[in-house]
N, CA, C and O atoms as a DFTB+ gen file, in Angstrom:
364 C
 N C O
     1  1     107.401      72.716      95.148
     2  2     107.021      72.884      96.528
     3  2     105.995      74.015      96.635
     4  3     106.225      75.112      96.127
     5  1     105.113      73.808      97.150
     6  2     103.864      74.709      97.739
     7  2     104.520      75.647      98.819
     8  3     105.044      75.350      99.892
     9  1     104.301      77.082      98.108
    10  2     104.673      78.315      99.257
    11  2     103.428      77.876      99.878
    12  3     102.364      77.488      99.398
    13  1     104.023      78.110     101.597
    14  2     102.715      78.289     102.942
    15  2     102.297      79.879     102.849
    16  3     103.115      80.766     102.601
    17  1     100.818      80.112     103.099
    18  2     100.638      81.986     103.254
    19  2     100.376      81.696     104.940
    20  3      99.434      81.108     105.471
    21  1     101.475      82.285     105.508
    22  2     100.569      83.061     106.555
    23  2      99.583      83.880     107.448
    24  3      98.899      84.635     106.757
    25  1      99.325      83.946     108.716
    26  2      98.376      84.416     108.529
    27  2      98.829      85.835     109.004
    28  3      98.025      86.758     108.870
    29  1      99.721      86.010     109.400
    30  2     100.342      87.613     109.005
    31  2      99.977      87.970     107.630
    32  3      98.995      88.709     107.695
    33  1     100.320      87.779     106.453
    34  2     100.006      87.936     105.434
    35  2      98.671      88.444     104.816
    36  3      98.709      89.520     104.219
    37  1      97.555      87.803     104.900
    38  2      96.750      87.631     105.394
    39  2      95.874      89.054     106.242
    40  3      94.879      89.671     105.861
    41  1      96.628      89.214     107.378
    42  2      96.206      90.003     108.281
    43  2      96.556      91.847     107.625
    44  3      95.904      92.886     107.728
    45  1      97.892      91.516     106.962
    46  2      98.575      92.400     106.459
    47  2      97.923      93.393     105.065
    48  3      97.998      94.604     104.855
    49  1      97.213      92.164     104.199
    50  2      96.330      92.189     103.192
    51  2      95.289      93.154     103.713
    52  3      95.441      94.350     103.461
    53  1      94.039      92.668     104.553
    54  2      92.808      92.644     104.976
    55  2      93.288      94.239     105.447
    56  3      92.477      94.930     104.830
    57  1      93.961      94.950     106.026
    58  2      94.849      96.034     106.584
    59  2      94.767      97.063     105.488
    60  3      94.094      98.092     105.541
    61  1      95.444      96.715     104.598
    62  2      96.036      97.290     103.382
    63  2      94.688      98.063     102.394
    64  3      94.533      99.071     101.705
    65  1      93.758      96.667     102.921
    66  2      92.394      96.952     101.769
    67  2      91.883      97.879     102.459
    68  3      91.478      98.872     101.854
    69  1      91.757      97.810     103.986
    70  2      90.619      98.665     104.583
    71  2      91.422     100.243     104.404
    72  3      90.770     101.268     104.203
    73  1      92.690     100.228     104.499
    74  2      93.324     101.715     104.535
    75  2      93.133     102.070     103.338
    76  3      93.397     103.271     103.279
    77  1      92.639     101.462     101.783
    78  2      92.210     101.460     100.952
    79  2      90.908     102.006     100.265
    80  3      90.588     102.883      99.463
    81  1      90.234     100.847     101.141
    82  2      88.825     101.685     101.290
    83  2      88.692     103.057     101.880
    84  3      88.532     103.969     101.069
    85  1      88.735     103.384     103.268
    86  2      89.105     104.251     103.779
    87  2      89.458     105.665     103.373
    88  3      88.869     106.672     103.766
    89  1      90.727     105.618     102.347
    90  2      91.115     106.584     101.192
    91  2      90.347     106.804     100.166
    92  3      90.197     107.932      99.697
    93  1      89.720     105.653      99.663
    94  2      88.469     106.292      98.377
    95  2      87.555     107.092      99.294
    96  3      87.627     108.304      99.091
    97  1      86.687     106.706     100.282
    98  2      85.937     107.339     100.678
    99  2      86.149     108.959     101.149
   100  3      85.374     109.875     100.875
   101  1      87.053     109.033     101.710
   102  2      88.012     110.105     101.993
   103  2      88.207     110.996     101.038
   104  3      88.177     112.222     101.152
   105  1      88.412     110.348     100.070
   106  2      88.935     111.315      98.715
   107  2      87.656     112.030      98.247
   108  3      87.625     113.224      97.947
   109  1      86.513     111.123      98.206
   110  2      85.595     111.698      97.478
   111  2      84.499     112.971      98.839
   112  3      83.629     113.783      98.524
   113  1      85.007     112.665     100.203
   114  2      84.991     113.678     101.111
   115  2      83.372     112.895     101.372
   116  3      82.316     113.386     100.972
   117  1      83.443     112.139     101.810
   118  2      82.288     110.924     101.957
   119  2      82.332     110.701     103.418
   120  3      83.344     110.986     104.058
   121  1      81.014     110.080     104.107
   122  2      81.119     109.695     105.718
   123  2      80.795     108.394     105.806
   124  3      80.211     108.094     104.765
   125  1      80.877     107.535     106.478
   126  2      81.077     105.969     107.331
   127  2      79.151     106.070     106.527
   128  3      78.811     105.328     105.605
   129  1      78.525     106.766     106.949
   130  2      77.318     106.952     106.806
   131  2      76.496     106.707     105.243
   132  3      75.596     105.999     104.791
   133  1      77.481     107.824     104.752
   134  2      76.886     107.933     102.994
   135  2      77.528     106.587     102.433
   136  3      77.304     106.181     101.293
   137  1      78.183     106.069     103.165
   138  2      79.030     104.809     102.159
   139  2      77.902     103.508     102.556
   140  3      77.298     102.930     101.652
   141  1      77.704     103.125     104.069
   142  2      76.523     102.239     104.421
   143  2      75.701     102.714     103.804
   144  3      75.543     101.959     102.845
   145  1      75.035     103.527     103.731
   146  2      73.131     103.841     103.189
   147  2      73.296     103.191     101.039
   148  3      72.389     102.736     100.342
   149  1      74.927     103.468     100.609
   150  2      74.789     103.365      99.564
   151  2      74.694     102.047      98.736
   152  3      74.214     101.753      97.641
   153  1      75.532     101.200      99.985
   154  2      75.442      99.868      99.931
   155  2      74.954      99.298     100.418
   156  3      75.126      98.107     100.160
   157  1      74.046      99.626     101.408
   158  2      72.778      99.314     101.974
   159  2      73.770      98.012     103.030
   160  3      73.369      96.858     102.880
   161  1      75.098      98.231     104.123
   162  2      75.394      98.407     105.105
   163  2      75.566      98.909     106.122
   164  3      75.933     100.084     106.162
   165  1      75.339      98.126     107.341
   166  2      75.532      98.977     108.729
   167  2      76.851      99.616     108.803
   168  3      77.925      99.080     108.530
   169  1      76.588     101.234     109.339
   170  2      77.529     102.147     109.303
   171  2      78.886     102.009     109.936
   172  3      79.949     102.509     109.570
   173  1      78.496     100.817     111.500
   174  2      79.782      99.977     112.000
   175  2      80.118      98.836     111.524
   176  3      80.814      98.084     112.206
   177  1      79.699      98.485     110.280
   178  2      80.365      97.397     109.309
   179  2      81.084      97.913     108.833
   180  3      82.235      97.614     109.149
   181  1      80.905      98.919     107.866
   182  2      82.102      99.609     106.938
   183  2      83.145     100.339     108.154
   184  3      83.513     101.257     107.422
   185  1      83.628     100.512     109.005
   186  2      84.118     101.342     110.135
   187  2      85.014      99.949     109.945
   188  3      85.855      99.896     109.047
   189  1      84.804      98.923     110.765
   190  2      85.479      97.622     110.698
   191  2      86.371      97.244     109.571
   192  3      87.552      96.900     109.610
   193  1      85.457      97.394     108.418
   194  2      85.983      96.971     107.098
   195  2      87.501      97.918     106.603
   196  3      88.486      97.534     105.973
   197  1      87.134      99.419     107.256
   198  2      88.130     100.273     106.966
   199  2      89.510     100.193     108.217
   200  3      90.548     100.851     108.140
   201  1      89.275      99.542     108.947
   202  2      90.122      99.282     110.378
   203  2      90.534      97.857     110.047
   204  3      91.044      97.273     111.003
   205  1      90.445      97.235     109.049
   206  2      91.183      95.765     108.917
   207  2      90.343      94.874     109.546
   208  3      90.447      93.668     109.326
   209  1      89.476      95.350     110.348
   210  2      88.827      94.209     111.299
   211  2      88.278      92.634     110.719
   212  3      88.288      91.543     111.290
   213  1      87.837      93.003     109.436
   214  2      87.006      92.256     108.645
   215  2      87.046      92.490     107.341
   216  3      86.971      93.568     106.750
   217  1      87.237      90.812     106.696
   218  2      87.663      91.336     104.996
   219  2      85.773      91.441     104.453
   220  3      84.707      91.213     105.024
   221  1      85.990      91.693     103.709
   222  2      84.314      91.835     102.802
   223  2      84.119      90.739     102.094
   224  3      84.996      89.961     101.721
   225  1      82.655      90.641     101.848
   226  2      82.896      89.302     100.618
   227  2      82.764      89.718      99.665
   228  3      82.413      90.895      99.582
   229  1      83.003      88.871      98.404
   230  2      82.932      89.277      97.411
   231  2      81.904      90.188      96.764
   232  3      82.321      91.045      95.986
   233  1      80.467      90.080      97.033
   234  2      79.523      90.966      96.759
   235  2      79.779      92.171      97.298
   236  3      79.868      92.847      96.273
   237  1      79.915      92.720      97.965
   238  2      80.587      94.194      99.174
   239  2      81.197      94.331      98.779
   240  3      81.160      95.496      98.385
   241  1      82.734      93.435      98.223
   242  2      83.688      94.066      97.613
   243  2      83.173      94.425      96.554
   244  3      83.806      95.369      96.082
   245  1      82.257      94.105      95.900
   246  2      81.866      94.831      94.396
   247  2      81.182      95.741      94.454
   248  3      81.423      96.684      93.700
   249  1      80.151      95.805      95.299
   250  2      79.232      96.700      95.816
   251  2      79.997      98.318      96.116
   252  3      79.646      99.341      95.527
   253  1      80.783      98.271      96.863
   254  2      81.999      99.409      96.807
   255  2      82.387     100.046      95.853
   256  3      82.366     101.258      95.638
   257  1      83.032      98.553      94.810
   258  2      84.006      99.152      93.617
   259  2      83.303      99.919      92.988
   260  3      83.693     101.015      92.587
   261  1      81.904      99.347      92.771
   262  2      80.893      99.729      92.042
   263  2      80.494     101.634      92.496
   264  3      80.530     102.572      91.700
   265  1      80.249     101.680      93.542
   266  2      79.911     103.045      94.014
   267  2      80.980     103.884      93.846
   268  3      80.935     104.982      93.292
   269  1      82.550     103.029      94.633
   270  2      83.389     104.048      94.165
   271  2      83.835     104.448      92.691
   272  3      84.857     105.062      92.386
   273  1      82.939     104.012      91.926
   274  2      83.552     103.669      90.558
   275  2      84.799     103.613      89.816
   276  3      85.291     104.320      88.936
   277  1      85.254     102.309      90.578
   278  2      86.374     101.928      90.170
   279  2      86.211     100.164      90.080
   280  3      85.174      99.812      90.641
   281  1      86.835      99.257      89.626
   282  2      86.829      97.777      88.716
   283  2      87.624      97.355      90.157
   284  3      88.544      97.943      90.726
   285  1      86.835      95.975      90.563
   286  2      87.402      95.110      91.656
   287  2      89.074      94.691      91.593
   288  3      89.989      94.639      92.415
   289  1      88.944      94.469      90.356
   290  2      90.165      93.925      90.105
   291  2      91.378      94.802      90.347
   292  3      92.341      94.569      91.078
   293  1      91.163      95.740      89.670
   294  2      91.711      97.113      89.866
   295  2      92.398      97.622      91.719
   296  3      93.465      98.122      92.074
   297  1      91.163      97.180      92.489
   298  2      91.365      97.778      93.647
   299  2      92.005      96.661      94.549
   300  3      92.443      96.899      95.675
   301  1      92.022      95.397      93.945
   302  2      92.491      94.094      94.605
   303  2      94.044      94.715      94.270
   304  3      94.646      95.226      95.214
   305  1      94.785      94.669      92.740
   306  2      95.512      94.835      92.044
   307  2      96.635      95.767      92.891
   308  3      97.799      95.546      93.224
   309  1      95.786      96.839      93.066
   310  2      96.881      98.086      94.026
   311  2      96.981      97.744      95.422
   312  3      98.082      98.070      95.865
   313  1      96.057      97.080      96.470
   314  2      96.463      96.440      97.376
   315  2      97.490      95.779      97.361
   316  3      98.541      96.033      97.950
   317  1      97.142      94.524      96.408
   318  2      98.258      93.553      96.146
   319  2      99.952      93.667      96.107
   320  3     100.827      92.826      96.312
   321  1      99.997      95.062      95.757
   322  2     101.074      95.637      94.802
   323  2     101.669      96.470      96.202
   324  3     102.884      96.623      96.329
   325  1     100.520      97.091      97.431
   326  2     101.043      97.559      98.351
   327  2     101.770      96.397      99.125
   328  3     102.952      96.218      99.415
   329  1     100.789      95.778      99.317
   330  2     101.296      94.519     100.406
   331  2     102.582      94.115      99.982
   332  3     103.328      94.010     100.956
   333  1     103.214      93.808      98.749
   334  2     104.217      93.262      98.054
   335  2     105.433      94.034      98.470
   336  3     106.428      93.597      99.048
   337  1     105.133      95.487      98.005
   338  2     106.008      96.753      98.609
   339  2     106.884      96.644     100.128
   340  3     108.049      96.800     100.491
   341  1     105.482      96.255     100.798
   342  2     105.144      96.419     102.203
   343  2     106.556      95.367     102.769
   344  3     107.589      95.748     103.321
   345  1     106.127      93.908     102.383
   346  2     107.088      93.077     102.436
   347  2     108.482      92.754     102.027
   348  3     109.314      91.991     102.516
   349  1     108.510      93.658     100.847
   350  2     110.086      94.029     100.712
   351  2     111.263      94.441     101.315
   352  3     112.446      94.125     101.439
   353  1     110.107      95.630     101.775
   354  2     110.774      96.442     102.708
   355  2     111.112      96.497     103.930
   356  3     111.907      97.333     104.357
   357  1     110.519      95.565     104.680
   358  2     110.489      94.770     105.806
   359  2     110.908      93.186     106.283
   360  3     110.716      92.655     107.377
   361  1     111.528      92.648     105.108
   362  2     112.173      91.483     105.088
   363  2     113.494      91.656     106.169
   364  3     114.271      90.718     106.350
């Protein structure tokens, strides 16, 4: 039988990544600003992206990993692993 994903799930994910993003940038003591000019996005795209509003596509998502220098997979990986957490604990 095929598990259904919701779109809570989904919503929950897209959430997870941007509070994600959000924290790299943060960490490295970075602005909405230096992160657009680096990826050559509008400064209220990444704002969105970090607020869940909107998932990235795959190029952006690399474009990021890439600046933040850290491996896509990597940053999918620890999302993944939050969201999982997330749902445990809230069942």
């Amino acid at each position: 039988m095929t598990q259904r994903i919701h779109s809570d799930d989904i919503d929950l994910f897209q959430h997870t990544l941007g509070d994600a993003l959000r924290q790299l940038r943060k960490q490295r003591q970075l602005t909405l600003v230096d992160v657009a000019a680096a990826v050559d996005r509008h400064r209220s795209f990444i704002s969105e992206l970090e607020c869940g509003k909107h998932n990235p596509s795959l190029d952006t998502l690399r474009l990021l990993c890439r600046f933040y220098g850290i491996h896509t997979g990597e940053l999918i990986l620890k999302v993944e692993e939050q969201v999982a957490a997330y749902q445990v604990e809230h069942k």
